[in-house]
N, C-alpha and C positions, 0 to 999 in steps of 0.2 A: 700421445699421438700428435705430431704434426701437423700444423692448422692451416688452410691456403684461404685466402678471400678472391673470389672472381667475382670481379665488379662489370655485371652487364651478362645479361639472360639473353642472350640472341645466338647464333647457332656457335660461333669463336667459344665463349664464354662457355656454353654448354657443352661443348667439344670437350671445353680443357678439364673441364669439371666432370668429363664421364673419366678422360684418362689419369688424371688422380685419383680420383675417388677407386677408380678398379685398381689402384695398386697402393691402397691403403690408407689414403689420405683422409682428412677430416676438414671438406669441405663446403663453403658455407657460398653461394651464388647472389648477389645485392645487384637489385634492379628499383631503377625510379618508378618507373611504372607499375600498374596493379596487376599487372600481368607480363611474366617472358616472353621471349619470342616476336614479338608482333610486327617485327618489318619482315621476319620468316612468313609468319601467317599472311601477312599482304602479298609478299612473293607467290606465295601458294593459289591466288585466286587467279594466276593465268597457268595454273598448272603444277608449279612448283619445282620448275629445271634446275634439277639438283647438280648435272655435270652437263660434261659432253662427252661423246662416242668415240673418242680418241686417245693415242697412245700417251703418255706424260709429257712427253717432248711434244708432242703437238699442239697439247693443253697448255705447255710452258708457253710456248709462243705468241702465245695471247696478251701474255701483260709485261710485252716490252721488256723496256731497260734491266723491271725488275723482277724480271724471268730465270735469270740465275739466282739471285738473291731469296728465291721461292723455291728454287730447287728442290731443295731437300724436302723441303714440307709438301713440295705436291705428289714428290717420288714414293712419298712414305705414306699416301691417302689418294690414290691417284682415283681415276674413274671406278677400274674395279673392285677398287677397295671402299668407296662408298656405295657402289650397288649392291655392296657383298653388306655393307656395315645396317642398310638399309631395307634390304630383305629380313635381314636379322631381328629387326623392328618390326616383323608382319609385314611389310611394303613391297608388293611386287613390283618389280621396276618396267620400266622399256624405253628402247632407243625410236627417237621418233624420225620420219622419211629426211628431215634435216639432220642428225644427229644428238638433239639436244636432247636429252635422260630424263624422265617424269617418273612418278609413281605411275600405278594402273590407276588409281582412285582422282590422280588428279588435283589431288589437297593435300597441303600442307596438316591439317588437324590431326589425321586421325597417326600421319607418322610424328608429328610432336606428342599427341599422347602416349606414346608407346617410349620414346624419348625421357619424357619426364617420369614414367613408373619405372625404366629402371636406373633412373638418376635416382629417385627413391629407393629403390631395391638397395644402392649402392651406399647412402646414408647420406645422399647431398643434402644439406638443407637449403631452401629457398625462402630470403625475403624479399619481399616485393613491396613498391613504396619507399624504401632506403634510397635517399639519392645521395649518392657518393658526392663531398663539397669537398678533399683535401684531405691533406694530415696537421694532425696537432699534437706535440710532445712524442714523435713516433709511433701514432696511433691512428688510423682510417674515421675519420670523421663522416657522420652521416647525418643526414637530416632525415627525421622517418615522423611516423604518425602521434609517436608520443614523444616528441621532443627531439634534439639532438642526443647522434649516442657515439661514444670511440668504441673502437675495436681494435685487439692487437691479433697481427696472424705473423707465422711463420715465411709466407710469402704471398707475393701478392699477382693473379694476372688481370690485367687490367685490357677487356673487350667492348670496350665502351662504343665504339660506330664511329662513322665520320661525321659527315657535318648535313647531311639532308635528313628530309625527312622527322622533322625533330619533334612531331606529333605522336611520333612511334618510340621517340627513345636516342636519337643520334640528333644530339643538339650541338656538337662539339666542344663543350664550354669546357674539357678538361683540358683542353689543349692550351690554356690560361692557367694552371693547378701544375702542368709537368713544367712549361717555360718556367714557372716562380721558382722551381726544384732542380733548374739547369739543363735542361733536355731541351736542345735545340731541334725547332720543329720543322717545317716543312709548311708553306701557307696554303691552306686548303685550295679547290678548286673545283667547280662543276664537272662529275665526269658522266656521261651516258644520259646528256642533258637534252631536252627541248629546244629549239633555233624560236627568237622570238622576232614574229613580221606583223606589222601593222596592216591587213590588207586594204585593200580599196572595197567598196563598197560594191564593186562586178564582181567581185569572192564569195559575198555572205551564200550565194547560195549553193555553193559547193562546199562548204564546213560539214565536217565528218567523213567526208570522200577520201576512200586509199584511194593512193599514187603506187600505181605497181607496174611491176616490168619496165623500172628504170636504172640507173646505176648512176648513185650517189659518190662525190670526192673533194675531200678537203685537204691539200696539201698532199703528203705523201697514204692517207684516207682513202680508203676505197669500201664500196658495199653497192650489194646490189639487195639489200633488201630494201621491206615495204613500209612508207611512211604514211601518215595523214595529212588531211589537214584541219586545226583547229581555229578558234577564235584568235587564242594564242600565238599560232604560230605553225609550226610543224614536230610533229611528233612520230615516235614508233621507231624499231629496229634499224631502219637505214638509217635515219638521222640519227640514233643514238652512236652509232657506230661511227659515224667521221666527226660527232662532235668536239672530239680532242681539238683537231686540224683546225675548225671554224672558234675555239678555244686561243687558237696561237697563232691566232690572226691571219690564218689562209681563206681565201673565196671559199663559200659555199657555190655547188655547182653541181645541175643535174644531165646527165646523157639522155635523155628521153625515147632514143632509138639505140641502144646498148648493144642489140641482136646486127644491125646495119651497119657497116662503112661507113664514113664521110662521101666516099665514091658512090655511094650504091643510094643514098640519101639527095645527093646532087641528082644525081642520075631519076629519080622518080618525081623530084620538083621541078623538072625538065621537062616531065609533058604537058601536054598543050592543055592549060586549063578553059581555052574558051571564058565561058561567061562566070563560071564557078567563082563565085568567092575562096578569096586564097585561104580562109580557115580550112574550109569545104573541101579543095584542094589538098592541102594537108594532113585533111583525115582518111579522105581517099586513097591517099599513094601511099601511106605512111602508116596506116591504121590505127590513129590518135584517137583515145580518146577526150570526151570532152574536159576531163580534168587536165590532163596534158595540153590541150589546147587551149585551156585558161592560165594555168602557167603561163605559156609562151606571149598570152597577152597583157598579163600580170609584169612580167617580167623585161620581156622583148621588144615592147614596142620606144618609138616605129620598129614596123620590121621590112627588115630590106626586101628588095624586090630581086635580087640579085637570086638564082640558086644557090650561088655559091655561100655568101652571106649566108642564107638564110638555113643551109644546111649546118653552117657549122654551131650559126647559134642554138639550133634545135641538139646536136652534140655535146654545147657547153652550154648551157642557158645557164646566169648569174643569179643567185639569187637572192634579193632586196632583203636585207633582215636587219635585228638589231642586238647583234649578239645573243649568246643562250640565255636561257630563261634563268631565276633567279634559282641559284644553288641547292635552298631548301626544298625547290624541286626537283632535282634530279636523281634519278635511278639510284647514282654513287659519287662517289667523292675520290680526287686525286689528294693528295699532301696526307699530312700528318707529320707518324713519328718516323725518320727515313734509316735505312740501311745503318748511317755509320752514327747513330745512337745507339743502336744494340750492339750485343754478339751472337755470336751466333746460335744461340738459345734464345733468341728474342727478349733477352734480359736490359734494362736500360743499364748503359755506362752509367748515370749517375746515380743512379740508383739501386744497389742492387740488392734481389730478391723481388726486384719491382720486373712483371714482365708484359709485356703486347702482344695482341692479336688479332688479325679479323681485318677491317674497315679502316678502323685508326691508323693499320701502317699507310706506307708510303707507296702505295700501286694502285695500277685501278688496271682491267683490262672490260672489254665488249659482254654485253648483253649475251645467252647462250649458257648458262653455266659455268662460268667460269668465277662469275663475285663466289656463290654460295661452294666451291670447290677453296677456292684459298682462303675463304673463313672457315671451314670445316678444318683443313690442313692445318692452315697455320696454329690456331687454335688449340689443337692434339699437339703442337709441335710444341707450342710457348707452355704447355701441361707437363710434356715431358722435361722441357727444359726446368720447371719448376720441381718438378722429382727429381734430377739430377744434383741443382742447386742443396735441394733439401738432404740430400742424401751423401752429399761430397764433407 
C-alpha cells in the first residue's frame, strides 16, 4: 500500500488526509503540537463560519488575484458541498442574516470529533508532538518526544499554516526548509490584521466600545462592517477587511455618516447652533454617537468651523495610526508558496511528490468563511492531486 505523510493537523492537512485515506491510502498526519486542529478550534469560539451563503463565483471573488488560481479547488468543495460534507458529520448547518454558514451547535469540538473518528474509521494514523525540521538522505525528518526520527513516504502534503498565530501551530519556519530545496517563495505578510494607534489619553475611557454604522476604506478597500476600539489599536471585521489597503500604504479612513450625502451633512451643520457646543451640535443634527464624536476629536482636531470643512471631514476622518499590528497577530497571512511553484495539483516544481495546501499558499481573502473554505478545498484538492501523482 502506498504511504502519504501530511505534515500539519489543521483542517487543509485533515482535508487531504480524509481524501486519500477514503481511496485507499495509508496515511500517516504529523503535527508539532499535542493536539490537531487548534487554530480550527480557536476559529470555533466565535462560532465556527465554516463558508458563506453564496454561489462559487461569488465565493471566488473574495480572494482576488488568486481567485482563478483557486478555481478549481473551490468549484469542487464549494458552499454546498461543505454543508453537505458537514451535516454528514452530525453538524446541522445554517446560513446566518449576514450570510456567513455556522453549525447549529456553534463549535467547532464537537464537528472535529466526529472528523477525527472517521479519520479513524478510515486508518489515518495521527502523531502529535512530531515537528517536522526537513529532509535528510530523502527522508522526512522529525523531532518528536523520543528523539529524532526519519520517515520515508511515497508522497508527501505539506499543510503546515502561515505565519500567525504560532502558539497554535503556524509558525512559518518551513518556509526556510522549502527556500534550502529551491522553491521560491512569496515574503509573508499580515492579512486580516489589527491597525495599531497609540491613543491620547481622552480615549482610555472608551476602550472596548464598537464603532458601528460607519464605513471603513483603504485604498481600493471598502467595508462597512463593525470595528472596536482597544488599548492596541483598532480591531474587528471592518478593520480586518481593508487591512490589505492600510498594508500597501493607502490612508486609513472612516465615513462616519455613510447613510448621508456630503450635501445633506453640510446642509444639518448649517442650523443655527445658538449656544450649543459644536460636539453637542453634531450629535444633534447628525445622531453621533459619543464614540464617533471622540474619533473626530481624536483625529479632527482643530476642526474647522466651516460646514463645509467640517462635513467632509466627518465623511473622511484620517485616521492616526502606526501601521498593523505585528503579523503573529493577525487573523491570516498573505505570501507563501505562490502559483507558479506548483502545478496544477498543488505539487511543488522542485519537488516532486512534494505537495501544498491550506494557509501556506499564496492568498489570503476577508474574514466571513472564506479562510476555512480554501483550506478545506484546496486541501482535498492537493489529496487528490497526491492520488493522482501516486497512481500515474
Amino acid at each position: 500500500m502506498k504511504t502519504v505523510a501530511v505534515i500539519g493537523g489543521g483542517p487543509a492537512g485533515l482535508a487531504a488526509a480524509e481524501v486519500m485515506a477514503g481511496s485507499g491510502l495509508c496515511v500517516t498526519v504529523y503535527d508539532a503540537k499535542p493536539s490537531v486542529a487548534r487554530k480550527f478550534l480557536m476559529a470555533g469560539k466565535s462560532g465556527l463560519n465554516l463558508t458563506f451563503d453564496a454561489s462559487a463565483d461569488e465565493i471566488l471573488a473574495n480572494y482576488g488575484e488568486a481567485s482563478s488560481w483557486l478555481r478549481r479547488s473551490v468549484q469542487a468543495f464549494d458552499k454546498n458541498a461543505i454543508m453537505s460534507w458537514a451535516e454528514g458529520l452530525g453538524q446541522e448547518m445554517f446560513a446566518g442574516s449576514t450570510g456567513r454558514v455556522f453549525p447549529r451547535s456553534m463549535k467547532a469540538s464537537p464537528l472535529l470529533r466526529a472528523w477525527l473518528a472517521r479519520l479513524d474509521d478510515l486508518g489515518v494514523i495521527r502523531k502529535t508532538r512530531w515537528r517536522w525540521t526537513g529532509w535528510a538522505e530523502g527522508a522526512l525528518r522529525f523531532d518528536t518526544p523520543v528523539g529524532p526520527q526519519m520517515v520515508r513516504a511515497d508522497a508527501v502534503v505539506l499543510a503546515v499554516g502561515g505565519a500567525s498565530w504560532a502558539r497554535l501551530g503556524s509558525d512559518g519556519m518551513w518556509a526556510n526548509i522549502l527556500s534550502e530545496r529551491g522553491a521560491v517563495l512569496t515574503p509573508f505578510a499580515a492579512a486580516n490584521a489589527a491597525v495599531a494607534i497609540d491613543w491620547s489619553l481622552y480615549m482610555a475611557h472608551h476602550m472596548g466600545a464598537p464603532i458601528k454604522g460607519v464605513a471603513w476604506y483603504a485604498g481600493p478597500y471598502r467595508s462597512r462592517g463593525e470595528a472596536s476600539l482597544s488599548r492596541r489599536g483598532l480591531e474587528g471585521g471592518g478593520i480586518y477587511s481593508v487591512s490589505r489597503g492600510v498594508r500597501e500604504g493607502a490612508a486609513l479612513c472612516v465615513d462616519l455618516c455613510p447613510d448621508l450625502s456630503v450635501e445633506t451633512v453640510i446642509k444639518r451643520l448649517s442650523k443655527p447652533r445658538g449656544k450649543t457646543s459644536l460636539s453637542n451640535h453634531m450629535r444633534k443634527v447628525l445622531r453621533l454617537d459619543r464614540v464617533k464624536l471622540a474619533l473626530i476629536n481624536e483625529w479632527g482636531r482643530p476642526l474647522p468651523a466651516e460646514p463645509a470643512e467640517l462635513a467632509h471631514l466627518i465623511k473622511s476622518l484620517k485616521a492616526k495610526h502606526a501601521g498593523l499590528r505585528p503579523i503573529d497577530e493577525a487573523i491570516s497571512t498573505a505570501g507563501g508558496v505562490p502559483q507558479t511553484a506548483l502545478n496544477e495539483h498543488f505539487m511543488l516544481h522542485s519537488m516532486p511528490g512534494v505537495f501544498c495546501a491550506g494557509e501556506m499558499l499564496d492568498w489570503e481573502a476577508p474574514t466571513g468563511g472564506y479562510l476555512l473554505t480554501a483550506c478545506l478545498a484546496t486541501g482535498r484538492h492537493a489529496g487528490r492531486g497526491a492520488l493522482s501523482y501516486l497512481n500515474d
